[in-house]
C-alpha positions in Angstrom: 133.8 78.5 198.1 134.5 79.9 194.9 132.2 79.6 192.2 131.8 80.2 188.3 128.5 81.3 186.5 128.2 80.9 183.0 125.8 82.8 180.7 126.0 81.6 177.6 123.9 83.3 175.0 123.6 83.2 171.3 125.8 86.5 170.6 128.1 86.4 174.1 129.0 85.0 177.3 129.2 86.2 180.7 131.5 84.6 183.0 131.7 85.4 186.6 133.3 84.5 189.7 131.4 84.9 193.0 130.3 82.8 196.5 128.1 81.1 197.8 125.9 83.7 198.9 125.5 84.9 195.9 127.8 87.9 195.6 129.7 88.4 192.1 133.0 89.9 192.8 134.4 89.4 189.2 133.0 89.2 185.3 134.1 89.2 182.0 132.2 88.8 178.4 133.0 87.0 175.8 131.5 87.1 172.0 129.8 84.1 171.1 131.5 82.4 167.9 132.1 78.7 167.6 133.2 76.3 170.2 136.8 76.3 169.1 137.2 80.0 169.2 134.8 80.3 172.4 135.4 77.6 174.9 139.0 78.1 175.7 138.7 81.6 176.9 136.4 80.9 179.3 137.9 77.6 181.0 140.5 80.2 181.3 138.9 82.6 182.9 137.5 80.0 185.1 141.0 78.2 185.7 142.6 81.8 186.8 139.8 82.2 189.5 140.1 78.9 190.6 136.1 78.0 190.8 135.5 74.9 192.6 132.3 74.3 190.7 130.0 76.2 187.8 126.3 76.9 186.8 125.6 77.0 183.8 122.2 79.0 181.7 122.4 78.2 178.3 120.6 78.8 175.1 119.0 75.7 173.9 117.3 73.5 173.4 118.9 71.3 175.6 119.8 67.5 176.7 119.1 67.6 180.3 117.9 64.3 181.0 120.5 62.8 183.2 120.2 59.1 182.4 120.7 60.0 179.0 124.2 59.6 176.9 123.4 63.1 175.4 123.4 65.0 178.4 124.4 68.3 178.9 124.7 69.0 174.9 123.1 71.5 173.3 120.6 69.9 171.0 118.6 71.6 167.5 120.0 75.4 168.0 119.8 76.7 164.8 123.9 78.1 165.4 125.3 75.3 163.5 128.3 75.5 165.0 127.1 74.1 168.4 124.7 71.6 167.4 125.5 68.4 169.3 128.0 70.3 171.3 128.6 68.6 174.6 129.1 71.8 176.8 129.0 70.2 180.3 131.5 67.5 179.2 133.7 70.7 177.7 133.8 72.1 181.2 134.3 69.2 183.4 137.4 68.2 181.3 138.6 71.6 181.4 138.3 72.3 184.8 137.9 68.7 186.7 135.2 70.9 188.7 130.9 69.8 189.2 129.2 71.4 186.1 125.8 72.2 186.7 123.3 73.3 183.8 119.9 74.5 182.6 118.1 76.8 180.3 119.1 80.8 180.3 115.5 81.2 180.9 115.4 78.9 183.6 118.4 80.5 184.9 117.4 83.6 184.8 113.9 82.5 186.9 116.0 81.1 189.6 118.5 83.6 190.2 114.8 86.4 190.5 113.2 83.7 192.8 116.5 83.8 195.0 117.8 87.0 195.0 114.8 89.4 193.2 111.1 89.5 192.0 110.2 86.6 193.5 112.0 86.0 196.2 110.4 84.9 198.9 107.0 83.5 196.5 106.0 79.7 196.1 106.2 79.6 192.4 107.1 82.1 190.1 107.0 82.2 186.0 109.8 84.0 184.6 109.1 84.9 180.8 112.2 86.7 178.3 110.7 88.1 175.1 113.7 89.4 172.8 115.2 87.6 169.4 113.1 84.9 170.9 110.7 83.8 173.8 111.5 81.3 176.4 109.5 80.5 179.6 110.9 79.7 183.2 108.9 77.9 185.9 110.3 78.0 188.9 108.3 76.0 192.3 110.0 76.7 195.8 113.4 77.4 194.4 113.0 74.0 191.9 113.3 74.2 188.3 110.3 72.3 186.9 111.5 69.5 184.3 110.2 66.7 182.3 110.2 64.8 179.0 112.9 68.0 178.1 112.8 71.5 179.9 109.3 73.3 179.1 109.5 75.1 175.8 106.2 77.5 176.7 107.7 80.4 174.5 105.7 78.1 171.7 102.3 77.9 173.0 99.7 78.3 169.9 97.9 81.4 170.5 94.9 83.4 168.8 96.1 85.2 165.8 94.1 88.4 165.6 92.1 89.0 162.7 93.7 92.4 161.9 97.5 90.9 161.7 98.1 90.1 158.6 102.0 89.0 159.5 102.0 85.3 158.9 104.4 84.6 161.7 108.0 84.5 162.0 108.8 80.5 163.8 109.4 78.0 160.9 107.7 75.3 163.2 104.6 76.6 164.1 103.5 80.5 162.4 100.9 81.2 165.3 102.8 80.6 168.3 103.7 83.3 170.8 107.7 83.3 169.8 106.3 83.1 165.9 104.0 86.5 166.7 105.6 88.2 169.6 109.5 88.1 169.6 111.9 90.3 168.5 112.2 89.4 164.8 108.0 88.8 164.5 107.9 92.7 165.2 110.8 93.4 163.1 109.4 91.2 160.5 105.5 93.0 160.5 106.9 96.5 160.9 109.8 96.4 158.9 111.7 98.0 162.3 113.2 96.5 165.4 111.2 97.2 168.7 113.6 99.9 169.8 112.5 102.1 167.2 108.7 101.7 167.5 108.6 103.8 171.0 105.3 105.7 170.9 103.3 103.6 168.5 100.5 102.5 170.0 99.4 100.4 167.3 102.5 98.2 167.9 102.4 98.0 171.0 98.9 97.3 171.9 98.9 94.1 169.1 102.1 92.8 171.0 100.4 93.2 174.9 97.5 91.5 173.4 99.4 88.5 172.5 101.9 88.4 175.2 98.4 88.6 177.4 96.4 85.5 175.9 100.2 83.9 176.6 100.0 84.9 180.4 96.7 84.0 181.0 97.4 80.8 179.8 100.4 80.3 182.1 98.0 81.5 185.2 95.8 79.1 184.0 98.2 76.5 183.9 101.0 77.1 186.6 99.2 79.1 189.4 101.6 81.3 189.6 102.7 83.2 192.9 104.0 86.5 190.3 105.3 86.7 186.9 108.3 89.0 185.5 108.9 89.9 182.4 112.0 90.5 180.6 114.4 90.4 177.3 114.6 93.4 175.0 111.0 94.1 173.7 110.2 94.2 177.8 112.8 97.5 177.5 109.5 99.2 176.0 107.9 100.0 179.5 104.3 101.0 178.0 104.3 97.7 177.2 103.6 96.5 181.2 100.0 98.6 181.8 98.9 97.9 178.6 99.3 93.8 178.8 98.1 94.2 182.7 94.9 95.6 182.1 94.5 92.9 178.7 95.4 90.0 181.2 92.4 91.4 183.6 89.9 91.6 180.4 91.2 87.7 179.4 90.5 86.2 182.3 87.3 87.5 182.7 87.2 87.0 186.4 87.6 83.3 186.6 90.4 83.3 188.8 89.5 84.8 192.2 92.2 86.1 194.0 93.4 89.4 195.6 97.0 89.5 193.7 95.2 89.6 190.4 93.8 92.7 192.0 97.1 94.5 191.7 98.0 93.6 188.4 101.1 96.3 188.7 102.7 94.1 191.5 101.7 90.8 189.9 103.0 91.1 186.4 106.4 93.0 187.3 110.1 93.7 185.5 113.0 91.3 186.5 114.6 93.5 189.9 117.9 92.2 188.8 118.3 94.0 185.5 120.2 92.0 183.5 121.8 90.0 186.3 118.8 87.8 186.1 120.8 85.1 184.1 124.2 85.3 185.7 123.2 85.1 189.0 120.7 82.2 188.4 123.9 80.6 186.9 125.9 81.2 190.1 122.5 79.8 192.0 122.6 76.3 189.6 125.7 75.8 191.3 125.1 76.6 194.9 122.1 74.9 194.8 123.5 71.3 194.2 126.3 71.7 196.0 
């Protein structure tokens, strides 16, 4: 069969074209601007490849309760533009193919439980820390669900004592996004994480936090591994230092020989950047 992936992301899109095996033979990217200016280009895209269905990770937050009137649109994004927008709908009439959707995060933990990090594991946790933080949970190839999709990237964590940065989320100042994310360091340090390499200062306040936020999620999900990605993950001292602060946080409560190896527990995503598109491609092979 062929089948379409969509990433859809705050400042582009990545389409794709691939099988059901989970090869990508074709892609393209697209800027994110409005719907009007967006859409069309890729239903056609999609319509020259002639998918027979299409995944779907998108930024949120998201409708995706299925007895609901409002599902498949994108809820309270703060891009104006695409409040309310009814993307799933969008496709199906564009394409008359199945449209499948979740999160990008929750994409992006399905397509590294299928086809990298955690292949092969019983439940993996999938975390992207960038311009913000969003959490996938991901048990024996299911996407775990509720009331909405899980929005962990706002846990309320410890603010240290020595930040004086009041926090960058207008909801809640002391969650992990609001401390930890992109614009949080931008916003304390008055630079963007790419140009912070080497400061250990900076870098050992953001492992501390993005630790207490891990521990938590061991706490609470059990998981089988977590990987870590988005663009503050690019800084790589990052991984040893929030390793060994995940050992010192949970103090030894949690017995277990994979908290042992720390370097093969918390890990990088093994798909690069094709964590997304290929979880996108997965959406669709999955209910089909």
């Amino acid at each position: 069969m062929r089948m379409g992936a969509l990433e859809a992301g705050g400042t582009k899109m990545v389409c794709a074209a691939g099988d059901e095996a989970g090869n990508i033979y074709k892609r393209i990217v697209i800027p994110t601007k409005t719907p009007k200016q967006t859409i069309p280009s890729i239903i056609s895209f999609f319509q020259e490849e002639r998918v027979e269905a299409l995944g779907i990770g998108c930024f949120g937050p998201l409708n995706l309760s299925k007895d609901s009137l409002g599902f498949g649109r994108i809820t309270s994004t703060p891009k104006l533009s695409w409040q309310q927008y009814a993307i799933v709908d969008a496709f199906q009439k564009g394409l008359g193919v199945p449209v499948f959707i979740d999160t990008d995060v929750n994409a992006a933990a399905l397509g590294e439980a299928v086809y990298g990090a955690g292949k092969g594991k019983e439940m993996v946790v999938y975390i992207t820390i960038g311009t913000g933080i969003g959490v996938g949970v991901c048990l024996n190839y299911k996407l775990l669900h509720g009331l909405v999709h899980p929005e962990a990237g706002h846990i309320l964590i410890s603010k240290r004592s020595d930040d004086k940065y009041e926090g960058v989320c207008p909801f809640h100042k002391n969650c992990f996004e609001g401390l930890a994310s992109g614009p949080a360091i931008l916003g304390r340090w008055g630079r963007k994480a790419e140009e912070l390499g080497g400061s250990l200062e900076v870098w050992e306040l953001e492992a501390d936090y993005i630790a207490q936020a891990i521990t938590n999620y061991i706490l609470a999900y059990s998981p089988n591994c977590i990987i870590l990605g988005g663009g503050v993950m690019h800084q790589k001292e990052l991984y040893p230092l929030i390793q060994e602060k995940v050992k010192q946080y949970l103090n030894g409560y949690i017995v277990h020989t994979a908290l042992e190896r720390m370097e093969e527990y918390i890990v990088p995503p093994a798909l690069g950047d094709d964590s997304g598109i290929k979880g996108a491609l997965q959406l669709a092979i999955a209910q089909l």
